[in-house]
N, CA, C and O of each residue as an XYZ file, in Angstrom:
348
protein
N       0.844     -1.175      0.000
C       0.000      0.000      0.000
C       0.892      1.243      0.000
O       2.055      1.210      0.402
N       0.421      2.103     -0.369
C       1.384      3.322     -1.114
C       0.897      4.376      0.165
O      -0.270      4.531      0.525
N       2.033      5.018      0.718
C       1.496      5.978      1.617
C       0.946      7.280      0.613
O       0.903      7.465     -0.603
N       0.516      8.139      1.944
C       0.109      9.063      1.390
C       0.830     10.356      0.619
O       1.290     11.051      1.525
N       1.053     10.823     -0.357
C       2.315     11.899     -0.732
C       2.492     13.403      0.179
O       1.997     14.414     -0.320
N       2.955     13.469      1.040
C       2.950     14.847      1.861
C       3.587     15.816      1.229
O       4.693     15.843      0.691
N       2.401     16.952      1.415
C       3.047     18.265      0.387
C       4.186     18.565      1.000
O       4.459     18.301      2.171
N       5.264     19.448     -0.247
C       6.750     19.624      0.514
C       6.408     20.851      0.184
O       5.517     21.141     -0.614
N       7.324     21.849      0.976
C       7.311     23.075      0.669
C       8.593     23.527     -0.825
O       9.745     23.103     -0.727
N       8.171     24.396     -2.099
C       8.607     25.052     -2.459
C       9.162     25.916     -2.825
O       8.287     26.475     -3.485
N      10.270     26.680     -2.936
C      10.905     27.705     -2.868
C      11.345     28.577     -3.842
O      12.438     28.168     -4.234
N      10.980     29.694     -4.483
C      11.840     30.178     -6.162
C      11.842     31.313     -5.387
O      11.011     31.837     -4.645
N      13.297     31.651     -5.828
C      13.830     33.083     -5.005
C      13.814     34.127     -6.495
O      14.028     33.454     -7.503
N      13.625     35.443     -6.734
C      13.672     36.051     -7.786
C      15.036     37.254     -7.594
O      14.900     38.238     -6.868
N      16.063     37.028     -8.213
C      17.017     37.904     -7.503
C      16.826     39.483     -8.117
O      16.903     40.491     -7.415
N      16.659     39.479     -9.028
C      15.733     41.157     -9.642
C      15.240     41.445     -8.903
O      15.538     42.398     -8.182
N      14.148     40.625     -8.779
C      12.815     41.575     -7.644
C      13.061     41.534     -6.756
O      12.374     42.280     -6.058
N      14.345     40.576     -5.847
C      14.296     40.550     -4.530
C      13.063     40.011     -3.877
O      12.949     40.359     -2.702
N      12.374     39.459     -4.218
C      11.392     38.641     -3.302
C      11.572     36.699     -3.668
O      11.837     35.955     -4.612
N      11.264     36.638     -2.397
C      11.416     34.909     -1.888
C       9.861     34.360     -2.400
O       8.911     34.987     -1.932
N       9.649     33.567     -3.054
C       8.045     33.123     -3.708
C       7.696     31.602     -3.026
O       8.074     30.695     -3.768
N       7.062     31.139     -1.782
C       7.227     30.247     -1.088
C       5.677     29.664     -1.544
O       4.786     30.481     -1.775
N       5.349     27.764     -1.686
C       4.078     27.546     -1.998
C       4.157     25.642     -1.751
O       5.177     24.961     -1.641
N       3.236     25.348     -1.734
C       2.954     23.752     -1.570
C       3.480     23.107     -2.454
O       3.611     23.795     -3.466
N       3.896     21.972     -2.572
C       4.660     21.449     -3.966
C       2.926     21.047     -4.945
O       2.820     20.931     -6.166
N       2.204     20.963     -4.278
C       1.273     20.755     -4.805
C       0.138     21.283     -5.225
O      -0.848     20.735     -5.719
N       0.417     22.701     -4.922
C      -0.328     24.125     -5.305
C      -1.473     24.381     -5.320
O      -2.149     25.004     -6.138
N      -1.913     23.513     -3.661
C      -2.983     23.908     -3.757
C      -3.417     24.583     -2.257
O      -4.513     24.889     -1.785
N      -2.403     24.643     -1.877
C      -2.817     25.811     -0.704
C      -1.412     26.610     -0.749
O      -0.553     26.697     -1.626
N      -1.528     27.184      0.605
C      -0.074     28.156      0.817
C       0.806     27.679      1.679
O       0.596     26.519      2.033
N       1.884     28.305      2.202
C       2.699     28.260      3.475
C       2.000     29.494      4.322
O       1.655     30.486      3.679
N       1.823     29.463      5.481
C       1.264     30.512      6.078
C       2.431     31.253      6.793
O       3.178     30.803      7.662
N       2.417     32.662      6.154
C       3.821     33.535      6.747
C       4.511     33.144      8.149
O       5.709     33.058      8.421
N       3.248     32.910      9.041
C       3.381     32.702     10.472
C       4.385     31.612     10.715
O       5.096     31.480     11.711
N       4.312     30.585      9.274
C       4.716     28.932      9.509
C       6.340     29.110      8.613
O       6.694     28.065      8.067
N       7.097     30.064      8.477
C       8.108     31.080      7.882
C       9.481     31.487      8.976
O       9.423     31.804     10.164
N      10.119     31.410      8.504
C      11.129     32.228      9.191
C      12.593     32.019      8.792
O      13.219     31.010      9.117
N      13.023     32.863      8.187
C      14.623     33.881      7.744
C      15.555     34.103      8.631
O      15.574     35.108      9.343
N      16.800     32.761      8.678
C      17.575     33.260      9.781
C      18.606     33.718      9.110
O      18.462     34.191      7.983
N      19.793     33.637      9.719
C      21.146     33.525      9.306
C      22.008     32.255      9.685
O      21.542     31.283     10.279
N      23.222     32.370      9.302
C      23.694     31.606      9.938
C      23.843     30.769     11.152
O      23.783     29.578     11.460
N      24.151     32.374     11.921
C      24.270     32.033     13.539
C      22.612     31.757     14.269
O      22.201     31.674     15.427
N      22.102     31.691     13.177
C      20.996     31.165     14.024
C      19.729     32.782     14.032
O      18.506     32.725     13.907
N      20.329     33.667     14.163
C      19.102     35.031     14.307
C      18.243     35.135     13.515
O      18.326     34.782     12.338
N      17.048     35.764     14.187
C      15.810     35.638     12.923
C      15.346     36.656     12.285
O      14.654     37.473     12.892
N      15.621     36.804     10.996
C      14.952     38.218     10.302
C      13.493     38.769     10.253
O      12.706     38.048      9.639
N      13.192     39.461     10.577
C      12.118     40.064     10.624
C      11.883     40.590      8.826
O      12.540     41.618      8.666
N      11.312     40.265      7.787
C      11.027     40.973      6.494
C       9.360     40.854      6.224
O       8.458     40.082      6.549
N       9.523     42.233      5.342
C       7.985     41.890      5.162
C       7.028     40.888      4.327
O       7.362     40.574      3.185
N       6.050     40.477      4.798
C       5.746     39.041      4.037
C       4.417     39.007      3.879
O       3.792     39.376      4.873
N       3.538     38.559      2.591
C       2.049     38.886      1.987
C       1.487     37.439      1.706
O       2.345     36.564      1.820
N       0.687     37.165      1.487
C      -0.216     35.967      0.782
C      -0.569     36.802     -0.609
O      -1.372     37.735     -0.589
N       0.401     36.191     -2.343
C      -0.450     36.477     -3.428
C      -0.486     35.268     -4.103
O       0.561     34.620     -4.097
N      -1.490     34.792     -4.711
C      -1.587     34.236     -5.763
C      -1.384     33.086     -5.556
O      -0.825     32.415     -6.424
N      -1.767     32.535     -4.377
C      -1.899     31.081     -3.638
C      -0.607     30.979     -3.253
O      -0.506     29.792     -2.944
N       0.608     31.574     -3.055
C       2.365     31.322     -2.549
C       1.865     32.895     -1.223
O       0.925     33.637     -0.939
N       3.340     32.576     -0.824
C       3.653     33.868      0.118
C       4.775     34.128     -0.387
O       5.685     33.404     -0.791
N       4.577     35.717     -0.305
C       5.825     36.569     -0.679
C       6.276     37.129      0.306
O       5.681     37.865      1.093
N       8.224     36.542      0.304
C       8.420     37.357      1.150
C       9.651     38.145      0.614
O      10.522     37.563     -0.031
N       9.738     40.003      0.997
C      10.269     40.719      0.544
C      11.952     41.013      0.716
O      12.240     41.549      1.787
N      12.460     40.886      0.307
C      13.805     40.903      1.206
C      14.999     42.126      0.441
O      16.221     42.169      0.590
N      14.127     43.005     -0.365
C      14.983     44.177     -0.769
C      15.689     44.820      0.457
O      16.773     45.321      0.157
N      15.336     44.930      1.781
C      16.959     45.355      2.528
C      18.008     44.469      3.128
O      18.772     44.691      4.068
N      17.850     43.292      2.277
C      18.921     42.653      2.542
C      19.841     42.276      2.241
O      19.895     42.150      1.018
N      21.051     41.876      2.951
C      22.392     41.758      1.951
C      22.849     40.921      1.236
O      22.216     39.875      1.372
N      23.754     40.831      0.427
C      23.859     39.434     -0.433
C      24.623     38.586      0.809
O      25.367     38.916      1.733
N      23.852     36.903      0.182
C      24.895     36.359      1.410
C      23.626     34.822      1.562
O      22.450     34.508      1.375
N      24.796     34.363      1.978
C      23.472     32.916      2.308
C      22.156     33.102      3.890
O      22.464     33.495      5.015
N      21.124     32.785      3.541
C      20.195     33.010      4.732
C      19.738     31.134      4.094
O      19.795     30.451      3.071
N      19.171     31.023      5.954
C      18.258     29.974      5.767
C      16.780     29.974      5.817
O      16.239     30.894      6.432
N      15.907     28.879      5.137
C      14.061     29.567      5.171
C      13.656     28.213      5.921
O      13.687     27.069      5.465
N      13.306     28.606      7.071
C      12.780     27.590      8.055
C      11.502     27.424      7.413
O      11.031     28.393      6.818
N      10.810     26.226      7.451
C       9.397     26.057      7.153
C       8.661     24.894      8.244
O       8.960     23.723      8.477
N       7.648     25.720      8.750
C       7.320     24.989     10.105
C       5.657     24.077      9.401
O       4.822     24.689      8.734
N       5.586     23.222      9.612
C       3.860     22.497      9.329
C       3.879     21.375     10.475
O       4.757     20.961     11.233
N       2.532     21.065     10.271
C       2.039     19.780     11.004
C       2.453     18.865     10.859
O       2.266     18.027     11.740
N       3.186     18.532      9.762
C       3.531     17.056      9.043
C       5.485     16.946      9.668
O       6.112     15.987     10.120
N       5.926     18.457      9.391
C       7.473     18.110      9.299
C       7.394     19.748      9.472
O       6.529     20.619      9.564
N       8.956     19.621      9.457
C       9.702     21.297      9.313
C      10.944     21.154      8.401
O      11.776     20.304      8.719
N      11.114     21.790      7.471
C      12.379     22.114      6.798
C      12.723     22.954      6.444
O      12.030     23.952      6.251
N      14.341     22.828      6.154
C      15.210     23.750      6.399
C      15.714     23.947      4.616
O      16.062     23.020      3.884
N      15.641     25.122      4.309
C      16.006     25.521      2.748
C      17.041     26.696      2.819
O      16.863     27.768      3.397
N      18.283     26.255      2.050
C      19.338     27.683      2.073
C      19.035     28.207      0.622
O      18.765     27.653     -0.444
N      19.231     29.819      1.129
C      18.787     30.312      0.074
C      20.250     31.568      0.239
O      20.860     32.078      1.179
N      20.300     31.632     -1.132
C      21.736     32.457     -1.358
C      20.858     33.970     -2.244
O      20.174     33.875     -3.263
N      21.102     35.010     -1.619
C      21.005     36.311     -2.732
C      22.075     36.922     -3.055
O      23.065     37.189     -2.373
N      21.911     37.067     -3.789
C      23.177     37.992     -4.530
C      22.975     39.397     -5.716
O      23.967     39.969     -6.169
């Protein structure tokens, strides 16, 4: 018997626009900003501003510097951890 497929979270970073585009692998709901979080390395957590469009969450990160950050993603099922590099 085949388990069930658990949505994974998605990630497309846009380095032009500077925004992080976060969504279900299966697109049919969202990540909820709340279920989000932008650290750094050492662990600290960024505060950026962050929206629900177009079934993903956007989150904004034009004052930030180039450099690797990590995108925590918290759910019911699991939590993972995604590095994301801007430049």
């Amino acid at each position: 018997m085949r388990s069930p497929e658990v949505n994974q979270p998605i990630v497309f970073a846009d380095q032009k626009l500077k925004k992080i585009f976060v969504m279900n692998s299966d697109r049919t709901g969202t990540v909820l900003p709340e279920n989000l979080q932008l650290t750094i390395k050492q662990g600290n957590i960024l505060e950026v501003p962050s929206n629900m469009s177009s079934g993903m969450t956007v989150l904004d990160v034009k004052g930030m510097k180039a450099g690797g950050y990590f995108l925590n993603v918290h759910s019911d099922v699991s939590d993972k951890t995604i590095r994301i590099v801007l430049f």
